[in-house]
TORTITOR-467830 format. One line per field, with one value per atom (N, C-alpha, C): residue in one letter; atom name; x, y, z. Coordinates in steps of 0.05 Angstrom, whole numbers, plus 5000, padded with zeros to 4 digits. Each point is the difference from the previous one (the first is absolute). Layout:
BEGIN
res = c(A;...)
atom = c(CA;...)
xx = c(X;...)
yy = c(Y;...)
zz = c(Z;...)
This chain:
BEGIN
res = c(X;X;X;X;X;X;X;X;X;X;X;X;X;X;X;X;X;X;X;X;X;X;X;X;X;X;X;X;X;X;X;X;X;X;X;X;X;X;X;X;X;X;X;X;X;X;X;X;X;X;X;X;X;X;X;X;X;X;X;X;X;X;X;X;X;X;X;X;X;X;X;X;X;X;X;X;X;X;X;X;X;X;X;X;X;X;X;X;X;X;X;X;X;X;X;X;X;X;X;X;X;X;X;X;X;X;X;X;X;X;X;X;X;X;X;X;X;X;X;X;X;X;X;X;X;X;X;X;X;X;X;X;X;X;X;X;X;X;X;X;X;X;X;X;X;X;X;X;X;X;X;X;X;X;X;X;X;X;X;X;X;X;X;X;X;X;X;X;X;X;X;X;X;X;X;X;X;X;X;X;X;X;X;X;X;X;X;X;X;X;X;X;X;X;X;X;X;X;X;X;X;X;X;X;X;X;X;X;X;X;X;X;X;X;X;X;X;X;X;X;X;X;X;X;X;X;X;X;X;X;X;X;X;X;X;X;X;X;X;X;X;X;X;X;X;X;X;X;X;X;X;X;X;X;X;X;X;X;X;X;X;X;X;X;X;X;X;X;X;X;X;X;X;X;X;X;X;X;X;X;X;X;X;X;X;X;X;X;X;X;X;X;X;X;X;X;X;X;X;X;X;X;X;X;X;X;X;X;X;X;X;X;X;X;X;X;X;X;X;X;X;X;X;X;X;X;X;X;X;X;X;X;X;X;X;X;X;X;X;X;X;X;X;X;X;X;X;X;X;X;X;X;X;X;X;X;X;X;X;X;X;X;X;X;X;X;X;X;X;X;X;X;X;X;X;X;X;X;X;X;X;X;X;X;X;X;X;X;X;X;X;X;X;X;X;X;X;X;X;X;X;X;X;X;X;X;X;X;X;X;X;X;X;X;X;X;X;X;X;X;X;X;X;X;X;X;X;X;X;X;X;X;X;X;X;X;X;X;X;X;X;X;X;X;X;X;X;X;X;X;X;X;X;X;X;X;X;X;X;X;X;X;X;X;X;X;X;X;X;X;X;X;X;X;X;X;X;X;X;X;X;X;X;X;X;X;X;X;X;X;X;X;X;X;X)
atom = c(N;CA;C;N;CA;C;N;CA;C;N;CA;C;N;CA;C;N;CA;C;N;CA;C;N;CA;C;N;CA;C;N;CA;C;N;CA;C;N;CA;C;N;CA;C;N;CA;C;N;CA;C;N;CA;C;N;CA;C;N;CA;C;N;CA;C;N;CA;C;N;CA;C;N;CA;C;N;CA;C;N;CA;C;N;CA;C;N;CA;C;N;CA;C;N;CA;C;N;CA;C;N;CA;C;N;CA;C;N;CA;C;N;CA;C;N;CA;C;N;CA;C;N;CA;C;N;CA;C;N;CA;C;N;CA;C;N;CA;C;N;CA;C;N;CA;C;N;CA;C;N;CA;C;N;CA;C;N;CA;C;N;CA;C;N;CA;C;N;CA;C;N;CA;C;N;CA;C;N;CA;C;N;CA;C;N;CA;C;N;CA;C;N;CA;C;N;CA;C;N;CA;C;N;CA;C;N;CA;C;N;CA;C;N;CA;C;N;CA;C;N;CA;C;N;CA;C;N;CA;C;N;CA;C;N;CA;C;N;CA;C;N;CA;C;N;CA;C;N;CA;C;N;CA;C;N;CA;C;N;CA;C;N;CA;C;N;CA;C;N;CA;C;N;CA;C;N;CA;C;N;CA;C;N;CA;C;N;CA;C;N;CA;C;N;CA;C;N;CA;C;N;CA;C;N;CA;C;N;CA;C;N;CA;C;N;CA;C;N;CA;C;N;CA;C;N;CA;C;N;CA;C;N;CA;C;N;CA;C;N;CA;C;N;CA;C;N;CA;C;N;CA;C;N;CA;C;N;CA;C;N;CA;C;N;CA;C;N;CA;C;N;CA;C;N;CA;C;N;CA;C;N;CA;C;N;CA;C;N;CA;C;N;CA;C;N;CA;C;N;CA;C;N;CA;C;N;CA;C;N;CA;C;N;CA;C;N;CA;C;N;CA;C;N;CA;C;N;CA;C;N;CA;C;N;CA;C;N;CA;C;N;CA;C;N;CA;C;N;CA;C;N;CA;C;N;CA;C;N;CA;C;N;CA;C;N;CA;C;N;CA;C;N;CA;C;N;CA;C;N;CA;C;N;CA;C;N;CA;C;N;CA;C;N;CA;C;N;CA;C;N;CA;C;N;CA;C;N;CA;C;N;CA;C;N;CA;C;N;CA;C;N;CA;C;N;CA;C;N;CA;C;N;CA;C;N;CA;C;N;CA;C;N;CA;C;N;CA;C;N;CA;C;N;CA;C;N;CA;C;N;CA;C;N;CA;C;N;CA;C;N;CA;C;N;CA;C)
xx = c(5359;4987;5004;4995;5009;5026;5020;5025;5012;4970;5008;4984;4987;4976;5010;5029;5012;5019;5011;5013;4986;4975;4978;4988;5000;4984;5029;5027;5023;5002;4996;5007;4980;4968;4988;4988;5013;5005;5020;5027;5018;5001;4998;4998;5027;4983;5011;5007;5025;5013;5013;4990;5018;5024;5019;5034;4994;5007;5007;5015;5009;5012;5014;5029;5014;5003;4990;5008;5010;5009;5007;5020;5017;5031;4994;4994;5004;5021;5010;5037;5001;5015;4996;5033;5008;5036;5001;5015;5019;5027;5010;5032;5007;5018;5000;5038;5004;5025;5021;4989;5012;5013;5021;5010;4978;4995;4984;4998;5023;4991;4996;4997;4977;4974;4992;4975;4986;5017;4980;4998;4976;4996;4971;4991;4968;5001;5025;4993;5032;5004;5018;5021;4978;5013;5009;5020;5023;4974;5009;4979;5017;5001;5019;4982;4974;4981;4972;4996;4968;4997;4970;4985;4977;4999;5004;4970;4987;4968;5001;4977;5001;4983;4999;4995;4996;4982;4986;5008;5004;5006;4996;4998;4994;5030;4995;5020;5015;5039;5014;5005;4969;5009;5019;5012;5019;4979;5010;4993;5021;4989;5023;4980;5018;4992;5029;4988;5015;4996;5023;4993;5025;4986;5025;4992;5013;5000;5000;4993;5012;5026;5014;5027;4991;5000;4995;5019;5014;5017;4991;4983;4985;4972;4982;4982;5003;5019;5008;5018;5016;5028;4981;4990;4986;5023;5008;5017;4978;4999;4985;5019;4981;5023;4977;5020;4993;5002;4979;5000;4978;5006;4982;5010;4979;5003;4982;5011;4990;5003;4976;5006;4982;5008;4979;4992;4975;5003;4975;5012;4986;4989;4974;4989;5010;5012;5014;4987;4982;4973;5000;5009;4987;5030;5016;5028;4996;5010;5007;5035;5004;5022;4995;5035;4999;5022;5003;5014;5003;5022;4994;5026;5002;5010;4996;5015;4986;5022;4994;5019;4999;5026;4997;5015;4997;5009;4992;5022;5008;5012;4986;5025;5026;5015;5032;5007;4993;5020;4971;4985;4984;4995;4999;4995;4992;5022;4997;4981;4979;4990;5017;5014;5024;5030;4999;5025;4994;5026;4991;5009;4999;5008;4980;4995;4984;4992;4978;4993;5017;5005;5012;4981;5006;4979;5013;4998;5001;4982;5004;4978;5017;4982;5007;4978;5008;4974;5016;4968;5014;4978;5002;4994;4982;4982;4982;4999;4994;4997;4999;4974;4996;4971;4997;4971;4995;4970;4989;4975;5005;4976;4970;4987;4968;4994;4999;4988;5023;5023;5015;5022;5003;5019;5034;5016;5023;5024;5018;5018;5023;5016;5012;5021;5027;5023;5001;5002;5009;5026;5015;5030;5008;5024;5024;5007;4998;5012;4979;4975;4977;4988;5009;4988;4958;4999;4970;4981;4985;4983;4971;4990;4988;4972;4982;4975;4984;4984;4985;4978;4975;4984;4984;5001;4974;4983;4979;4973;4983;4990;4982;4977;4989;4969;4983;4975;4976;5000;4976;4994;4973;4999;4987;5008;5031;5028;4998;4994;4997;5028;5009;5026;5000;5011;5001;5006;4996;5008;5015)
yy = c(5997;4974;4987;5019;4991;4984;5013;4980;4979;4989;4982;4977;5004;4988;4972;5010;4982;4982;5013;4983;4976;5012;4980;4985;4999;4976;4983;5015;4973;4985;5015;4986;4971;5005;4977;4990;5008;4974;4987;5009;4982;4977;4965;4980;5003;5002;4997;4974;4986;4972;5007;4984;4994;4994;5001;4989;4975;4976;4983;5002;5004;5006;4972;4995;4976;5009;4986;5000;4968;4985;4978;4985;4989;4972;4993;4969;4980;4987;4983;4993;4971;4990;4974;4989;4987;4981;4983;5001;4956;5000;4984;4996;4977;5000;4982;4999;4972;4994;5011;4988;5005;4978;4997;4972;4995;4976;4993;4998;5000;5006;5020;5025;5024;4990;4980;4997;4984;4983;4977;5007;5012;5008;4987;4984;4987;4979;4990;4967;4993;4970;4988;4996;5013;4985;5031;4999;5024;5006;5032;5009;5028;5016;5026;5019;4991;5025;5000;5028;5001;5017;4998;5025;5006;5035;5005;5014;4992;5014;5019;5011;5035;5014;5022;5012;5038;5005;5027;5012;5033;5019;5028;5018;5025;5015;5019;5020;5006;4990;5014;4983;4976;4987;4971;4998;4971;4981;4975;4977;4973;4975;4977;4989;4976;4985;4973;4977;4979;4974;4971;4982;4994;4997;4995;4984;4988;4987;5018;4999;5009;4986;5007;4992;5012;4981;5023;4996;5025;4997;5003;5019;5011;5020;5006;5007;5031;5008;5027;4993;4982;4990;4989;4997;4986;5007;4981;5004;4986;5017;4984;4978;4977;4986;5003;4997;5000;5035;5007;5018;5026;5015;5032;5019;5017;5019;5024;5017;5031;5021;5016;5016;5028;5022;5024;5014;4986;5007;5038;5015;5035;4995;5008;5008;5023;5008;5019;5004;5010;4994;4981;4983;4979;4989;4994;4993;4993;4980;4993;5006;5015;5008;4970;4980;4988;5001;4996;5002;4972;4979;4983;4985;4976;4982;4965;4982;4977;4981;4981;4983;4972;4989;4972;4996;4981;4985;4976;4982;4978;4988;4977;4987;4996;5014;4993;4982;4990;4975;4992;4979;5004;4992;5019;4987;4976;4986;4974;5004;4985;5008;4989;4979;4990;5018;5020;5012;5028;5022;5033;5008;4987;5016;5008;5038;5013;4991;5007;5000;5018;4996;5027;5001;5014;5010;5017;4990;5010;5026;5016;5021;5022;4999;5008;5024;5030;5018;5018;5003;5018;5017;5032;5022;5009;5012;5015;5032;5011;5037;5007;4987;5005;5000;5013;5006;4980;4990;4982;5002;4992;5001;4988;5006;4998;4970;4982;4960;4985;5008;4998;4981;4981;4981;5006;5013;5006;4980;4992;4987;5014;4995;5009;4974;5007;4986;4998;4978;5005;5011;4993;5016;4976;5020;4987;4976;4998;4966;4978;5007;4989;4999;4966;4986;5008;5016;4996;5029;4991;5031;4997;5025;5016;5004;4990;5025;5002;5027;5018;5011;4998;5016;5010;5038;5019;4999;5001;5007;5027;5010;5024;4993;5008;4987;5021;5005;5019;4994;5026;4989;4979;4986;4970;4975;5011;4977;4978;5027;4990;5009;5002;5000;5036;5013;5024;5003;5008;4997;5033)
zz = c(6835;4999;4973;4972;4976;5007;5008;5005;5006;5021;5001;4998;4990;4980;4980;4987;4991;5013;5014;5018;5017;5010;5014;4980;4986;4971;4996;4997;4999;5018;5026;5018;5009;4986;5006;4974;4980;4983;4994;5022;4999;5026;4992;5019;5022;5015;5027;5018;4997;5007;5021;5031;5018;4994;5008;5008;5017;4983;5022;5021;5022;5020;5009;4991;5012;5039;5018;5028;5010;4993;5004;4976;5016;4983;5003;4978;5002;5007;5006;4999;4999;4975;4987;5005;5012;4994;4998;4984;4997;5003;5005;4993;4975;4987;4988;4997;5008;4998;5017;5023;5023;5016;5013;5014;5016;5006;5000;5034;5013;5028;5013;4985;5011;4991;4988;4997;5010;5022;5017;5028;4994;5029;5009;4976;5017;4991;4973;4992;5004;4986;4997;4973;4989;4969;4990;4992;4984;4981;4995;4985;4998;4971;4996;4987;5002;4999;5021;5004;5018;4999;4996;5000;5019;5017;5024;4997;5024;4998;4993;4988;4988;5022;5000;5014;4994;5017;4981;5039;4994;5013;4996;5015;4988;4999;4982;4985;5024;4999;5018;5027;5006;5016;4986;5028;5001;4993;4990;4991;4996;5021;5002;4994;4977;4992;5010;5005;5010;4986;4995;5001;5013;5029;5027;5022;5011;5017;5034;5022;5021;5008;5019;5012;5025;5015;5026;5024;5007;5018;5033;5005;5019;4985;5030;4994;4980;5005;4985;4977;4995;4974;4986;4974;4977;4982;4986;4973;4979;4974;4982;4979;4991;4989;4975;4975;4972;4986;4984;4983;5007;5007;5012;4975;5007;4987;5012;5008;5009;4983;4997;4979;5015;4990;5005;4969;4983;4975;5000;4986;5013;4967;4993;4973;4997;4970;4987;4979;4991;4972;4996;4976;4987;5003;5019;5017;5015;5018;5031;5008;5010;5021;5013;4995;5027;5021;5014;5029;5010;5007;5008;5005;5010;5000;4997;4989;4987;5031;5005;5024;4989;4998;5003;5026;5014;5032;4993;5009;5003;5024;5008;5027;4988;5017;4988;5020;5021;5016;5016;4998;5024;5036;5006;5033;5006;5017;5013;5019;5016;5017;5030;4991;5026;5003;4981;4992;5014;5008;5007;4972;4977;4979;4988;4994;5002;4964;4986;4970;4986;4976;4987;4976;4983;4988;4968;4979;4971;4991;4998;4990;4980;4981;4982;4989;5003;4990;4972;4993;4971;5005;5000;5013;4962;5006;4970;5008;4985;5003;4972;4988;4958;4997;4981;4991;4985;5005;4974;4993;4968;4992;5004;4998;5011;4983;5011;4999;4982;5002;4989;5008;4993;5017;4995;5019;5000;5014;4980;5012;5010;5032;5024;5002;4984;5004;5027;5023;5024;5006;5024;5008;4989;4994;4984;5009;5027;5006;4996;4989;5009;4974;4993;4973;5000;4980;4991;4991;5002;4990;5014;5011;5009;4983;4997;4981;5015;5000;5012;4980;5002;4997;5012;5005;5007;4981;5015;4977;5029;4987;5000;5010;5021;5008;5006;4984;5017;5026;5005;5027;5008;4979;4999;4992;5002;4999;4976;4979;4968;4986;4977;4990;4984;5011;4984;4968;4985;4968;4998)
């Protein structure tokens, strides 16, 4: 019992701190400097940046974020028009693992409604698979053919969808 006598006095005079526990992404995007017809999908007027609702998810699940238009071909064909982004971001400690893909679509010819000539369609994706840092805004060169840049920020959320530190 002498033995452990000391051990039991360290043990409760040393403070005892929960672990914040991250279970939730945040997921923040913009584009900036992008042609400007992946980006009109709800107004008129040319515009080469937007920025895309954020949106919170749990660890590992998928997450779309949109500023798109529908296209609708039938009750099952939806093409999105403008700027998406799908991602699967996994908490890695004080890291986000992401998984994903970014889309621009564009009308490339559009359907006559007196014409059988079908719509065609511009789309342009640049694929992600990189870790990032925790509230950290990271810039994402798009694909090579595809004038502009990408930024992204994860942030860390308790499970009262507060900001992890």
């Amino acid at each position: 019992m002498n033995k452990l006598l000391p051990i039991l006095a360290l043990l409760l005079a040393t403070p005892i701190f929960a672990a914040e526990e991250a279970i939730h992404v945040q997921v923040a995007a913009r584009y900036e400097g992008v042609d400007p017809v992946y980006l009109q999908a709800h107004i008129d007027a040319p515009q080469t940046n937007v920025v895309l609702p954020k949106i919170t998810t749990r660890s590992g699940k998928q997450a779309r974020l949109r500023n798109a238009g529908e296209f609708v071909f039938s009750a099952t064909d939806i093409k999105y028009l403008g700027a998406s982004l799908e991602v699967s971001p996994t908490i890695e400690g004080n890291r986000i693992k992401a998984i994903g893909k970014s889309t621009l679509c564009a009308l490339a010819s559009p359907r006559d409604k007196t014409s059988t000539q079908l719509a065609s369609f511009k789309t342009l994706d640049t694929y992600l698979n990189q870790t990032f840092p925790n509230n950290k805004e990271v810039a994402i060169k798009l694909a090579d053919d595809i004038p502009g840049t990408l930024y992204l920020t994860f942030t860390l959320l308790n499970r009262e969808g507060l900001p992890v530190k």
